[in-house]
VMD Tcl script that draws the C-alpha trace (Angstrom):
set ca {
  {-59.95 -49.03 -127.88}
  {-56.91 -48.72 -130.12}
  {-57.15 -45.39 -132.24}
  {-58.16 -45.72 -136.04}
  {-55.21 -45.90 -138.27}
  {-56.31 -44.41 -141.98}
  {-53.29 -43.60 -144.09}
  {-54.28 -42.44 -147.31}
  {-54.18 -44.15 -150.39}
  {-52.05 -42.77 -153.07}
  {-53.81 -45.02 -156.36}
  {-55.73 -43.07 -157.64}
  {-56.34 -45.47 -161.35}
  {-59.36 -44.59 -162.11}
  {-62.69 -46.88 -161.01}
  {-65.30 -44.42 -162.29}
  {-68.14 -46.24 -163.47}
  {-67.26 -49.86 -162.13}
  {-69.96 -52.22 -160.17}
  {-69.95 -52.82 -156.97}
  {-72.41 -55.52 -154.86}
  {-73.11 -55.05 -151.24}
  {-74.10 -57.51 -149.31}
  {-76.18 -56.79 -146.15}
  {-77.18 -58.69 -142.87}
  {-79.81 -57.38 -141.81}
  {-79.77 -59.08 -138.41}
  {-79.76 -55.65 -136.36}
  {-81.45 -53.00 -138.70}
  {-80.35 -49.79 -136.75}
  {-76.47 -50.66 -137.05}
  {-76.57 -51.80 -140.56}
  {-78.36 -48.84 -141.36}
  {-75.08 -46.76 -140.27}
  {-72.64 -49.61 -141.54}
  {-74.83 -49.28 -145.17}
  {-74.36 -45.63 -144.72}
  {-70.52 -45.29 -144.40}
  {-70.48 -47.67 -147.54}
  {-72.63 -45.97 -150.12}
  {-71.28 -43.06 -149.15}
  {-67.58 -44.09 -150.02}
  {-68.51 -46.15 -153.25}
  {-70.67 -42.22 -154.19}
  {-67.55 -40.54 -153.84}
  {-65.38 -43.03 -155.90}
  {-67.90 -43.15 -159.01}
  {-68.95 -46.15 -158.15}
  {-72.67 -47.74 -158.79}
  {-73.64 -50.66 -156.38}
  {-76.62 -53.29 -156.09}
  {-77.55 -54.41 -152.48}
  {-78.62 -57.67 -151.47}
  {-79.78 -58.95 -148.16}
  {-79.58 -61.56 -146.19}
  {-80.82 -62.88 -142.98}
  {-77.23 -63.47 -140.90}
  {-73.62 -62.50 -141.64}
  {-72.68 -66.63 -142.59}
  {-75.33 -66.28 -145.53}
  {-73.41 -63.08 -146.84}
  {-70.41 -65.25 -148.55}
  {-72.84 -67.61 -150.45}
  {-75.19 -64.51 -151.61}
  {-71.62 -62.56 -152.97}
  {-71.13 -66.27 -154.71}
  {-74.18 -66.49 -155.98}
  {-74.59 -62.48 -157.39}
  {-70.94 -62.62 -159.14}
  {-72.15 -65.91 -160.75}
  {-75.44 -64.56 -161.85}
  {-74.00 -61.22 -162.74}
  {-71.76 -63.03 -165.15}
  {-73.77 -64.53 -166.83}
  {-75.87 -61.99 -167.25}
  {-72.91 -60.14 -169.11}
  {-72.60 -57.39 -166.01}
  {-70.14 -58.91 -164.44}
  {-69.33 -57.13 -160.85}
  {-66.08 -54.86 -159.85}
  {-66.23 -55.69 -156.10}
  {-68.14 -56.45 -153.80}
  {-69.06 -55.11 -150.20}
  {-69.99 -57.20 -146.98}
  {-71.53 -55.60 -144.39}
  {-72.81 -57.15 -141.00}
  {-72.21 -57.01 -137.49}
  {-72.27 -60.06 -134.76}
  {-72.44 -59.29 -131.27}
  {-70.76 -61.45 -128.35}
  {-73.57 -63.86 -126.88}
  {-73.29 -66.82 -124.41}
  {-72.42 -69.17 -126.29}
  {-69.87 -70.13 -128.59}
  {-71.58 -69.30 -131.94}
  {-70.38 -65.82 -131.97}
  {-66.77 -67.25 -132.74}
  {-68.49 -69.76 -135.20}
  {-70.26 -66.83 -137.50}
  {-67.03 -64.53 -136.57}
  {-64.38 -67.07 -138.25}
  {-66.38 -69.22 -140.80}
  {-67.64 -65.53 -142.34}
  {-64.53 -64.49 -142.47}
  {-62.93 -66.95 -143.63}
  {-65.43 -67.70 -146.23}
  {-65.34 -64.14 -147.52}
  {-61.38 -64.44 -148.30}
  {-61.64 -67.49 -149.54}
  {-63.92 -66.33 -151.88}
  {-61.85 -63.07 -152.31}
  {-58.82 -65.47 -153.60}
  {-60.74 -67.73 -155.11}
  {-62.51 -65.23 -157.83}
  {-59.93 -62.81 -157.91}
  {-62.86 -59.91 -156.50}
  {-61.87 -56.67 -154.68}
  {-63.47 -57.40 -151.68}
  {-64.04 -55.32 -148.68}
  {-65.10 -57.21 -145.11}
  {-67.23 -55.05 -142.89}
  {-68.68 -57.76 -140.73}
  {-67.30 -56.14 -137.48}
  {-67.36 -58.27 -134.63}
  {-68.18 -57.02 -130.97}
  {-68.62 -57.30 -127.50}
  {-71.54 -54.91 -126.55}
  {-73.76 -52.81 -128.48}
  {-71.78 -49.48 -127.76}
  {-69.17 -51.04 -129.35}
  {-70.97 -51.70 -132.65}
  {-72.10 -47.85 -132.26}
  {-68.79 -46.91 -132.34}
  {-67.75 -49.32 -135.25}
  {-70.33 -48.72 -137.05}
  {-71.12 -44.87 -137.44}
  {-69.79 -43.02 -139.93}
  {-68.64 -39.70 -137.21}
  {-66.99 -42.53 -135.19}
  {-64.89 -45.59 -136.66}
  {-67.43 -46.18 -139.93}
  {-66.26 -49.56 -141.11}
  {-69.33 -49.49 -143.29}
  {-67.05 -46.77 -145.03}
  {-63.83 -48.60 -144.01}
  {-64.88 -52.08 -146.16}
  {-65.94 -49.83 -148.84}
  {-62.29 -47.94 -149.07}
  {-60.65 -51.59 -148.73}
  {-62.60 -52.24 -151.56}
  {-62.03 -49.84 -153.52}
  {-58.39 -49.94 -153.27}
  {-58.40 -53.36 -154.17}
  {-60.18 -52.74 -157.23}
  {-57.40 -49.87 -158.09}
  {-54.56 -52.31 -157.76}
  {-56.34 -54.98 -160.08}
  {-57.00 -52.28 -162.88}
  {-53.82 -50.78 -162.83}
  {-52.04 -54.17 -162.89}
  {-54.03 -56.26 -165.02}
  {-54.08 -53.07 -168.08}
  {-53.77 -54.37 -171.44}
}
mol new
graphics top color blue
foreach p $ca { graphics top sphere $p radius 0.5 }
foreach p [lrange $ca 0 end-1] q [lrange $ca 1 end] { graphics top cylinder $p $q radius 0.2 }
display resetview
């Protein structure tokens, strides 16, 4: 396994206060309890208030996002960015690649689409131990990772879109 690669960010435009929405599958409850972890803990740190949603399987977690900015809107508390958290372990058959690509794709497609800071923490895996490793927050934490990618993305759309 390649070494984590975390070069800090220098933005530091202020996101205090902004929204956040995470979405959760909560297909295997032990992992996303570490990947939900890593990402509340990150969004804490940043100022940042969230609302978490769940979902059965990581291909529901693109429509939910869709679905939350939509009704957040038009509820007049619009979201900042959102947060997708899920993991999908290597089976027998080929509908691991089918939830690996379609959610991924979906989830920048949607990220381009609206214009929303979003972070993808969907991590994708052979073997248990490997989602261990991904998801903890002592180990790789891509719970916390998604959250930073997030985050950042929200920086760089407030600082460039500044009246």
């Amino acid at each position: 396994m390649a070494d984590a690669r975390r070069a800090p960010l220098k933005d530091q435009t202020d996101i205090s206060g902004a929204r956040a929405l995470i979405v959760e599958a909560r297909f295997y409850d032990d992992i996303q309890d570490a990947l939900l972890e890593g990402a509340v803990a990150e969004l804490k740190v940043a100022g940042v208030t969230h609302d978490l949603l769940t979902v059965p399987g990581a291909l529901e977690i693109p429509a939910a996002i869709a679905i939350a900015l939509d009704a957040a809107e038009n509820n007049g508390k619009p979201y900042d960015a959102a947060i997708a958290l899920g993991c999908v372990v290597r089976g027998d058959t080929i509908h691991f690649e089918i939830v690996s690509i379609e959610s991924s794709r979906a989830l920048m497609d949607l990220s381009v689409a609206r214009k929303i800071p979003l972070g993808n923490g969907i991590i994708t895996v052979n073997t248990d131990a490997q989602a261990w490793a991904r998801a903890r927050a002592s180990e790789l934490n891509k719970g916390g990772d998604a959250a930073r990618a997030a985050l950042a993305m929200l920086r760089i759309k407030r600082r460039l879109t500044k009246a």
